[in-house]
Residue frames relative to the residue before (quaternion, step in Angstrom):
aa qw qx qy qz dx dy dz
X 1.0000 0.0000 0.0000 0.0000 0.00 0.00 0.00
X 0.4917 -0.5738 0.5534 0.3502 3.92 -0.92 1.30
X 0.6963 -0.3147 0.5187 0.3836 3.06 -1.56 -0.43
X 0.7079 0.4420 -0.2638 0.4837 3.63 0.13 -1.95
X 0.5173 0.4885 -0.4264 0.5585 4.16 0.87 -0.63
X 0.6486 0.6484 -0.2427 0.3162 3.27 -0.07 -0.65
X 0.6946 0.2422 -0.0749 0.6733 3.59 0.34 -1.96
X 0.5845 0.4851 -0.5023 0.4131 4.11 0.52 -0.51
X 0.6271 0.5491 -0.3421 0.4338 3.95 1.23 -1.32
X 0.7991 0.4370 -0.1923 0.3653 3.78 0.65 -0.92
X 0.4234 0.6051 -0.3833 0.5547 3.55 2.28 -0.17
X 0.8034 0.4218 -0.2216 0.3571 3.14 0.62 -1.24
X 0.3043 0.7214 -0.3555 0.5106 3.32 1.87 0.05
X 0.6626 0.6577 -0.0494 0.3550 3.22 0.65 -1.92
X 0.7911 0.2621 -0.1128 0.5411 3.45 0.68 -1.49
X 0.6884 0.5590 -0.3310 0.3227 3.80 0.90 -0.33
X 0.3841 0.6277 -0.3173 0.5982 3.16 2.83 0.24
X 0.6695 0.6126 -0.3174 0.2752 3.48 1.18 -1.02
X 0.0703 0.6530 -0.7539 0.0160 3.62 -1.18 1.13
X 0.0285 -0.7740 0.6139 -0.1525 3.61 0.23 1.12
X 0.7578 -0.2445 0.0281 0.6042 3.60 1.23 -0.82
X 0.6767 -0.5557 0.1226 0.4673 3.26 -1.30 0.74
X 0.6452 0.5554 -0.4774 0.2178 3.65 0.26 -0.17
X 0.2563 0.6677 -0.3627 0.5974 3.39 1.70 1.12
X 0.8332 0.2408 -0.2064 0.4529 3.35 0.93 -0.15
X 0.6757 0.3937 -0.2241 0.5815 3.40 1.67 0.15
X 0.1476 0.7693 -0.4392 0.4398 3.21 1.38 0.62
X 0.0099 -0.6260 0.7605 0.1722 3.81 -1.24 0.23
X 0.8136 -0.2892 -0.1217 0.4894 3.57 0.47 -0.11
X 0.7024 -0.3067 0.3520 0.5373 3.30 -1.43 0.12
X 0.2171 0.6888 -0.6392 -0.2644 3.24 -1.58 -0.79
X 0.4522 -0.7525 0.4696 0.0938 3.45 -0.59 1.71
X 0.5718 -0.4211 0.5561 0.4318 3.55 0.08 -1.06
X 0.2705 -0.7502 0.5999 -0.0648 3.92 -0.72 1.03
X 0.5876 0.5855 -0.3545 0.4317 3.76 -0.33 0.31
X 0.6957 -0.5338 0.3124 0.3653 3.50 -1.73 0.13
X 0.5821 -0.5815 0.4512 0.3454 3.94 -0.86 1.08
X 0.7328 0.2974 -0.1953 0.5800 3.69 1.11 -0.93
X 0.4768 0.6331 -0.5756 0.2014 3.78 0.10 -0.13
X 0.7428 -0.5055 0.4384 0.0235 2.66 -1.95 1.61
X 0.6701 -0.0145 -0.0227 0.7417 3.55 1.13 -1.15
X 0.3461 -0.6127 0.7101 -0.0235 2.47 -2.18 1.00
X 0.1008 -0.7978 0.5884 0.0847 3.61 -0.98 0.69
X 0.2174 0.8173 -0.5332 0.0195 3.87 -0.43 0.30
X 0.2778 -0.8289 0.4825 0.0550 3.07 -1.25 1.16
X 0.5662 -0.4781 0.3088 0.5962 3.99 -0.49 -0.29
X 0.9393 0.0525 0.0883 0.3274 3.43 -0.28 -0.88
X 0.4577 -0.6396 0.4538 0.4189 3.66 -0.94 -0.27
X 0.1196 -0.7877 0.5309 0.2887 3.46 -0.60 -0.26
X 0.6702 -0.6293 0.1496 0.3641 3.45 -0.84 0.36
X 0.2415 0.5075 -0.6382 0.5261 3.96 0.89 1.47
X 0.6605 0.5919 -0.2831 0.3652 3.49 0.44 -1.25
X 0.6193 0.6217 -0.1307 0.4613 3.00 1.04 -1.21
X 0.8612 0.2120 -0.1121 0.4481 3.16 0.34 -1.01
X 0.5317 0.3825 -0.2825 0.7008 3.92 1.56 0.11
X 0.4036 -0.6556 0.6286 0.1103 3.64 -0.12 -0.04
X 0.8572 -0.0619 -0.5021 0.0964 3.17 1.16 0.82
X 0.6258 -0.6603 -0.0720 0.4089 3.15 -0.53 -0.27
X 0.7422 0.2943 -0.3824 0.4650 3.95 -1.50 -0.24
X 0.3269 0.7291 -0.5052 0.3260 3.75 0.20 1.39
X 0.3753 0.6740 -0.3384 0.5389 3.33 1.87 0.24
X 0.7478 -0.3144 0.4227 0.4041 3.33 -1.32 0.00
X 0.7621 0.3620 -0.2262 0.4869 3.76 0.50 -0.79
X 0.5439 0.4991 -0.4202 0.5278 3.74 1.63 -0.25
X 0.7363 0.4526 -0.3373 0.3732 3.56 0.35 -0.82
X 0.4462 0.5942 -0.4331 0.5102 3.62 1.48 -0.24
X 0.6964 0.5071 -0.2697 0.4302 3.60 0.37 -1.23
X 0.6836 0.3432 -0.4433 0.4673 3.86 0.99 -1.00
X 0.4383 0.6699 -0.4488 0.3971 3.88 1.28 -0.21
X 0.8401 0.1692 -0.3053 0.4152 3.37 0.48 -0.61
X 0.5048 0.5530 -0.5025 0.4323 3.85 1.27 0.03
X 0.8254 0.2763 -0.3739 0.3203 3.30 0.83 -0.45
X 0.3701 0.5779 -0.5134 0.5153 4.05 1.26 0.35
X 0.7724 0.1642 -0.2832 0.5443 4.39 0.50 -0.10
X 0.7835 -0.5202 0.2355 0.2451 3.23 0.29 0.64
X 0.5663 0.6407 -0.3310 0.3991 3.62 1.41 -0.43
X 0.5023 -0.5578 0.5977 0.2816 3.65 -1.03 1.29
X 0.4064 -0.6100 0.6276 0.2626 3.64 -1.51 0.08
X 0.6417 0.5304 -0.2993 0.4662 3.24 1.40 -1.03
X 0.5305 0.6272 -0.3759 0.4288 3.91 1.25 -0.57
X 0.9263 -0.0085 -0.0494 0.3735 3.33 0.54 -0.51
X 0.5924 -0.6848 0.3206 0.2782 3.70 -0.82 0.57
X 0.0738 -0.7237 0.6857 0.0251 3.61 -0.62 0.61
X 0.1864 -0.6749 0.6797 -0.2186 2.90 -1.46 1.15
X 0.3251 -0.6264 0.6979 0.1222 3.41 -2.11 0.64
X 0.5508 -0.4881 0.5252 0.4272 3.60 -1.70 -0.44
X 0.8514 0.1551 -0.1154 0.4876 2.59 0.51 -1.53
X 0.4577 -0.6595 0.4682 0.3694 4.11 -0.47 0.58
X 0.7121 0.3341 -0.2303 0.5730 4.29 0.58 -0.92
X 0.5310 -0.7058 0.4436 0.1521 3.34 -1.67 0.82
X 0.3381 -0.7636 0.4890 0.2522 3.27 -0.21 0.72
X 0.6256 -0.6206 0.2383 0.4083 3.80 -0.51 0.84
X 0.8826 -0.1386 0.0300 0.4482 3.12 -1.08 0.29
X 0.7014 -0.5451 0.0647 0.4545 3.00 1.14 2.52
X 0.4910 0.7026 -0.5143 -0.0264 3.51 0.42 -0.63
X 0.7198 -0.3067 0.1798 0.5962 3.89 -0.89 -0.08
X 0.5839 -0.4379 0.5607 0.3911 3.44 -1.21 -0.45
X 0.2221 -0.7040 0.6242 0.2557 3.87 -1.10 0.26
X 0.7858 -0.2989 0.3935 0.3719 3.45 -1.46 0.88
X 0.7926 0.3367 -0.1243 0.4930 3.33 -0.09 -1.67
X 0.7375 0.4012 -0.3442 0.4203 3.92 0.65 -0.16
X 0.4008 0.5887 -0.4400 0.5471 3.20 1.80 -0.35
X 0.6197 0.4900 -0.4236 0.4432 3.95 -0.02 -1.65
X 0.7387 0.4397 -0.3827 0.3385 3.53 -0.36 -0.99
X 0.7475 0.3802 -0.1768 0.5153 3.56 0.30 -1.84
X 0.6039 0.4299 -0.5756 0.3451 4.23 0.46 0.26
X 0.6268 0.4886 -0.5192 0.3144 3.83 0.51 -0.07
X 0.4806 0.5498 -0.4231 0.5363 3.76 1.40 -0.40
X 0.7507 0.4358 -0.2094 0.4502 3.82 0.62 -0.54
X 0.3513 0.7040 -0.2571 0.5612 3.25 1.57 -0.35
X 0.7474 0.4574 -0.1307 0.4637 3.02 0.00 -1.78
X 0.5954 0.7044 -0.2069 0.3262 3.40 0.33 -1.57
X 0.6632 0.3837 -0.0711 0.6387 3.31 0.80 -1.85
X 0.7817 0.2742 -0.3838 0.4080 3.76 0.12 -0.82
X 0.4938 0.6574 -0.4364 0.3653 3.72 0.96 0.13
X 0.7330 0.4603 0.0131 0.5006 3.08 1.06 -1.98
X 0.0867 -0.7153 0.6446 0.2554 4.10 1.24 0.00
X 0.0396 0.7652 -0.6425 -0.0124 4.18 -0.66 0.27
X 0.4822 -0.6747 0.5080 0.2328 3.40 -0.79 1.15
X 0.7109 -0.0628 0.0292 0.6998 3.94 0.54 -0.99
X 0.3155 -0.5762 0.7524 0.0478 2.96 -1.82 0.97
X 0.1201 -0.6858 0.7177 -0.0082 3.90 -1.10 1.01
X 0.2284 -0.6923 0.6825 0.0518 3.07 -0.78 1.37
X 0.4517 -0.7268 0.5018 0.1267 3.35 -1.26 1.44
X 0.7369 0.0040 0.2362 0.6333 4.07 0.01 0.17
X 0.5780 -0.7847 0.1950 0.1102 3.34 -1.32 1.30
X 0.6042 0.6102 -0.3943 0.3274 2.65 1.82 0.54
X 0.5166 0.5315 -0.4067 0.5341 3.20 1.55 0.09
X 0.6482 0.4201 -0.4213 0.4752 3.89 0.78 -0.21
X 0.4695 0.6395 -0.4792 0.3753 3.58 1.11 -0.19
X 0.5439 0.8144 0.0357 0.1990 3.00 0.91 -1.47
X 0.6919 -0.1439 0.2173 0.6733 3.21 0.33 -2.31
X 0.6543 0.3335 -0.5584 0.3858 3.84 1.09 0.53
X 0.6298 -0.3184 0.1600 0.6902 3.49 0.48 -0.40
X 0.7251 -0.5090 0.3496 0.3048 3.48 -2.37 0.55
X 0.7199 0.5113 -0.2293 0.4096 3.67 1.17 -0.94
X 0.5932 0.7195 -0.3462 0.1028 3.42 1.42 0.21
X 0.5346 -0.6946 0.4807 0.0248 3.45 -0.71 0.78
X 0.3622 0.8977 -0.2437 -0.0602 2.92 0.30 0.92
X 0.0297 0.7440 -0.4443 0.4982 2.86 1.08 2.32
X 0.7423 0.4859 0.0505 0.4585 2.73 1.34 -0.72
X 0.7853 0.3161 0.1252 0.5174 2.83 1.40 -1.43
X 0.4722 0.7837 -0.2516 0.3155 3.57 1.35 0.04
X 0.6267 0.2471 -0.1320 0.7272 3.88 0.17 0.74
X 0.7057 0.4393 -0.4361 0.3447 3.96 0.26 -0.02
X 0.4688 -0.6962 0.4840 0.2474 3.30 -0.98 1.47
X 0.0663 -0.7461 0.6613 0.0390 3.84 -1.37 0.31
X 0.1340 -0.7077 0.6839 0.1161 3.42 -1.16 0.42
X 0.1201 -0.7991 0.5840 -0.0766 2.83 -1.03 1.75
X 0.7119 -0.1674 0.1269 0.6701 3.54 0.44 0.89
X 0.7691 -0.2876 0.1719 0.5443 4.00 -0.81 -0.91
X 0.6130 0.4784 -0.4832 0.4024 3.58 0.97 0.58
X 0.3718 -0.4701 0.7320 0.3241 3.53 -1.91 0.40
X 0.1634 0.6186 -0.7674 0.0420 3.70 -1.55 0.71
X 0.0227 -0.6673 0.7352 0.1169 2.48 -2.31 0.66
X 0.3714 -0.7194 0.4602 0.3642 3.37 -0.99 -0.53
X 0.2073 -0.7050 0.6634 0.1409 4.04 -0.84 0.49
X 0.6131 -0.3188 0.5937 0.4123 3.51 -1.99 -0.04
X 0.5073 -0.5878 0.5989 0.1962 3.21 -1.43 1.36
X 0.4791 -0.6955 0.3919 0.3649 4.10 -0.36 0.20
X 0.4751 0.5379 -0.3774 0.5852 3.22 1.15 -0.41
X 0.4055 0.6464 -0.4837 0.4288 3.99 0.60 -0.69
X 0.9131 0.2708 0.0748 0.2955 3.03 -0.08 -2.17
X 0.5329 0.6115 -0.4108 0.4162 3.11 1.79 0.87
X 0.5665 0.5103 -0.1802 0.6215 2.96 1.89 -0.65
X 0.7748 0.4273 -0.1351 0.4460 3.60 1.13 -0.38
X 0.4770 0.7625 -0.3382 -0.2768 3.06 0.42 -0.49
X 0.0022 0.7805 -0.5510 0.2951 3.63 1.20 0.96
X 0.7741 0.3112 -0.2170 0.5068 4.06 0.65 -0.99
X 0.4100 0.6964 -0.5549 0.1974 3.46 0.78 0.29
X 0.6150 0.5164 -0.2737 0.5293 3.41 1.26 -1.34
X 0.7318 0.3605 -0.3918 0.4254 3.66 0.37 -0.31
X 0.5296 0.5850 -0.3924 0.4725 3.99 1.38 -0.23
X 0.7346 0.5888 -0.1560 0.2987 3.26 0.87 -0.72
X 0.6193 0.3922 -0.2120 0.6463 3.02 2.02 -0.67
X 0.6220 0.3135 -0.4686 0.5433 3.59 1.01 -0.14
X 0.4118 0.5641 -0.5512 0.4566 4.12 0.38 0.52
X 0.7077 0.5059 -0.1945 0.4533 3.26 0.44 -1.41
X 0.6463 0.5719 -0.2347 0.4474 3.81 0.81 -0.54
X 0.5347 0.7157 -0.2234 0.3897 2.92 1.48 -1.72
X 0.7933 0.4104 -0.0877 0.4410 2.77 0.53 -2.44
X 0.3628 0.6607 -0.3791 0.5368 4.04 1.16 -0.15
X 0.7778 0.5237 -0.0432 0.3449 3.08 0.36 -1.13
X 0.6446 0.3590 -0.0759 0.6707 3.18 1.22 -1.09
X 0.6782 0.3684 -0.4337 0.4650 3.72 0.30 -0.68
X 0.7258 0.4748 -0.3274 0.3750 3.59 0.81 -0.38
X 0.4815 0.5095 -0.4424 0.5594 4.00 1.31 -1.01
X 0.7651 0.3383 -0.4019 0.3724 4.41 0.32 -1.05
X 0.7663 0.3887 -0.3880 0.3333 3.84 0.74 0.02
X 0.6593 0.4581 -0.4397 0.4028 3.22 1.58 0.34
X 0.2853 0.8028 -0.3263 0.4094 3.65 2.14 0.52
């Protein structure tokens, strides 16, 4: 086991102690974040939903297997890189995430990122770009556009679930996939 395996094994140690708020206690399991200890790109969405829930991990629902649809139409391993949530426990019957459950679950995400050193973070749907790209973001508006956020590249994409209920944004998920993967093939040859 690397190190980064390691401190990622003993975070997740950490958060499965965590009743910070009550959705610590209605949990069936945790779900930490699933992917490589060293990966380059990072993906994180808002929440689990309730596959997630019950496997521990995450985007394995209907809206995860979209997502391996597009990592695997541009070329990107799932196993290359880590995907993550804010908040790790499902809020009932999926709703958004509250402020105050966000505050808690971002030092577990915190961590995560300072464990994992990721080159670009991809913020899944707009409530994670609300979040860690900026509060006003919009992402209708805002989707496929690169930021620097300290030492990360981010952008944001349609949450999959978006584009199950939508699919009008598939054609526009796909070209901001395709960037993504631009993006990454370049951060791993200038590594």
């Amino acid at each position: 086991m690397t190190e980064q395996e390691t401190r990622l094994a003993a975070q997740k140690t950490a958060c499965e102690t965590c009743h910070a708020c009550p959705l610590g206690k209605t949990r069936t399991n945790l779900v930490f974040g699933v992917g490589s200890a060293s990966a380059a790109l990072m993906f994180v969405g808002e929440a689990p939903g309730e596959r997630e829930d019950a496997t521990g991990i995450p985007f394995v629902g209907a809206a995860g297997q979209l997502l391996d649809r597009y990592l695997y139409a541009v070329g990107i391993p799932r196993e290359d890189v880590y995907i993550a949530n804010i908040l790790k426990c499902r809020p009932p019957h999926n709703r958004d995430p509250l402020p105050e459950e966000e505050d808690v679950c971002m030092e577990h995400l915190r961590a995560q990122i300072r464990i994992i050193r990721p080159k670009i973070i991809v913020c899944l749907g707009r409530i994670s770009a609300m979040r860690l790209i900026k509060p006003d973001f919009r992402i209708t508006r805002e989707h496929g556009i690169w930021y620097q956020r300290g030492a990360f590249d981010m952008c944001a994409v349609y949450h999959p679930s978006a584009l199950l209920r939508d699919a009008t944004k598939k054609e526009d998920m796909m070209e901001d996939m395709k960037r993504i993967a631009e993006k990454y093939r370049e951060t791993m040859l200038s590594t």
